[in-house]
C-alpha positions in Angstrom: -8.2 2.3 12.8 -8.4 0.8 16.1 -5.4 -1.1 18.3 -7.6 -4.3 18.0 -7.6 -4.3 14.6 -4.0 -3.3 14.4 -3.1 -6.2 16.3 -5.5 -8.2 14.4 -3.3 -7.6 11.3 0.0 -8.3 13.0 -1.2 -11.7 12.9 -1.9 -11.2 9.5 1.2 -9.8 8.6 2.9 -12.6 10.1 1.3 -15.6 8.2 1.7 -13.6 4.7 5.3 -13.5 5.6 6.0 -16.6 7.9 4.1 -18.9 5.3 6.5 -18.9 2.4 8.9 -20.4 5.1 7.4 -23.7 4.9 7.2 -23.5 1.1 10.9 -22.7 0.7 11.8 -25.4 3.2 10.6 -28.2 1.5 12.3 -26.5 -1.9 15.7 -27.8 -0.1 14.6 -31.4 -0.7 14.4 -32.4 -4.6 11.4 -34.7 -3.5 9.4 -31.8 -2.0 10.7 -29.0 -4.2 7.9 -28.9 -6.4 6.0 -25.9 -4.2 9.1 -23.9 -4.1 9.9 -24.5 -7.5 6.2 -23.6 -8.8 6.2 -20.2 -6.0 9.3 -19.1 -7.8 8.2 -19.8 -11.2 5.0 -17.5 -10.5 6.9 -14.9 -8.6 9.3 -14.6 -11.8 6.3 -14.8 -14.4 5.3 -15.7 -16.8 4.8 -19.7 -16.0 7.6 -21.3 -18.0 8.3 -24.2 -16.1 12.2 -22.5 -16.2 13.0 -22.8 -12.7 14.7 -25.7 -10.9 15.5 -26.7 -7.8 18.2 -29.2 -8.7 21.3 -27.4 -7.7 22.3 -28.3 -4.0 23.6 -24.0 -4.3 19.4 -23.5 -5.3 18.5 -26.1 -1.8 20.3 -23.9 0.5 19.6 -20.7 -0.6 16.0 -22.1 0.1 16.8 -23.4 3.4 17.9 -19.6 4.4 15.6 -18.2 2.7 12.7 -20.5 4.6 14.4 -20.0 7.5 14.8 -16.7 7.7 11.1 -15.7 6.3 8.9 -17.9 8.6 11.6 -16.8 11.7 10.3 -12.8 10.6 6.6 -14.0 10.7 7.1 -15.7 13.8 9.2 -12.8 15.2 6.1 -10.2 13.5 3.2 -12.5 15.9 4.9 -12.3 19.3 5.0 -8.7 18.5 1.5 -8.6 18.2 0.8 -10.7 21.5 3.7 -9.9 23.4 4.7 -6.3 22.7 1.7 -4.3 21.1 0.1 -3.7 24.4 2.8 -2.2 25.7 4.0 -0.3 22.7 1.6 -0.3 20.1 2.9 2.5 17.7 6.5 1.6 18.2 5.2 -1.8 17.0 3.6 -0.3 14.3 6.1 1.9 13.2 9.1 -1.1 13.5 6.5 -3.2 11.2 6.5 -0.5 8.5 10.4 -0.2 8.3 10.5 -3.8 8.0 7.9 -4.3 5.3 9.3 -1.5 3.4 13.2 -2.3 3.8 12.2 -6.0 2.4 10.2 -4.8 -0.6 13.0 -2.0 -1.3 15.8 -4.6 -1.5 13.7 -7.8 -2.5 12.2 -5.5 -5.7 15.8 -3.8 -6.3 17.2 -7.1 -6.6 14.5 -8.8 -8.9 14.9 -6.0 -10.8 18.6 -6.5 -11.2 17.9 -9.9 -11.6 15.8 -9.5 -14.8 12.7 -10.5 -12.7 10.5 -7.2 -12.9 7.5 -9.3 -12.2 8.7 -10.1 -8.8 9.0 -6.5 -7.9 4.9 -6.2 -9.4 4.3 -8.8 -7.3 5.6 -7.1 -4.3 3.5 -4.4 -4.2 0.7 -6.4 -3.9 2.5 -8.4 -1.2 3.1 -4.9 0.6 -0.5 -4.0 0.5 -1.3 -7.1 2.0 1.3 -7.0 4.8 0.5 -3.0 5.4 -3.1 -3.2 5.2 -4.5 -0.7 7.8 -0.9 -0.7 9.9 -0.3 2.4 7.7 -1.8 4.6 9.7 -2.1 5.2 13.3 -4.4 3.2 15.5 -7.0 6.0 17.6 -8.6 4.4 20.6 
């Protein structure tokens, strides 16, 4: 692993995690719900057509939630432009605790929430986000 691909994959990292922002957003308006409705509906498979976004109590907890996800991604890219160079294992290492404290506690709580498919999901997610992060960069 190199620090140019590490920092490739910061970038990476961030658009797995900042784009469900978006999608969770436009779940706060019933007219542009459909995409946040549809995302949790395949995170909590199977496809039932189940899940709804007509509760104003649903909209906000989207809002947060879109807010809060594309903020991380955003906050995971100016890591990987602004800080890397100067810190590229403590950016590494700060990556991985963040990654695994959001699949520990997003997977716990689908779990809890009779939504074991989520926590399947999430692996793959976590795979995705870790990719080569998980091991030291060598120059």
């Amino acid at each position: 692993m190199t620090h140019k691909l590490h920092k490739f994959w910061l970038k990476i990292t961030a658009i797995i995690v900042g784009s469900f922002g978006p999608v969770f957003f436009f779940g706060t308006m019933l007219a542009t719900s459909e995409p946040a409705r549809m995302t949790l509906d395949i995170l909590s498979w199977p496809v039932d057509g189940l899940q709804s976004y007509a509760s104003p109590d649903t909209q906000f907890l989207s809002a947060l939630t879109g807010g809060f996800l594309f903020g991380w991604g955003v906050m995971i890219w100016c890591l990987s432009t602004s800080v890397y160079d100067a810190a590229p294992e403590a950016v590494r290492r700060t990556l991985l605790v963040s990654v695994g404290a959001w699949f520990m506690l997003d997977s716990a709580g689908s779990i809890a929430s009779g939504n074991i498919s989520n926590a399947y999901i999430n692996v793959l997610v976590l795979l995705l986000a870790v990719g080569p992060l998980w091991r030291p960069a060598r120059d």
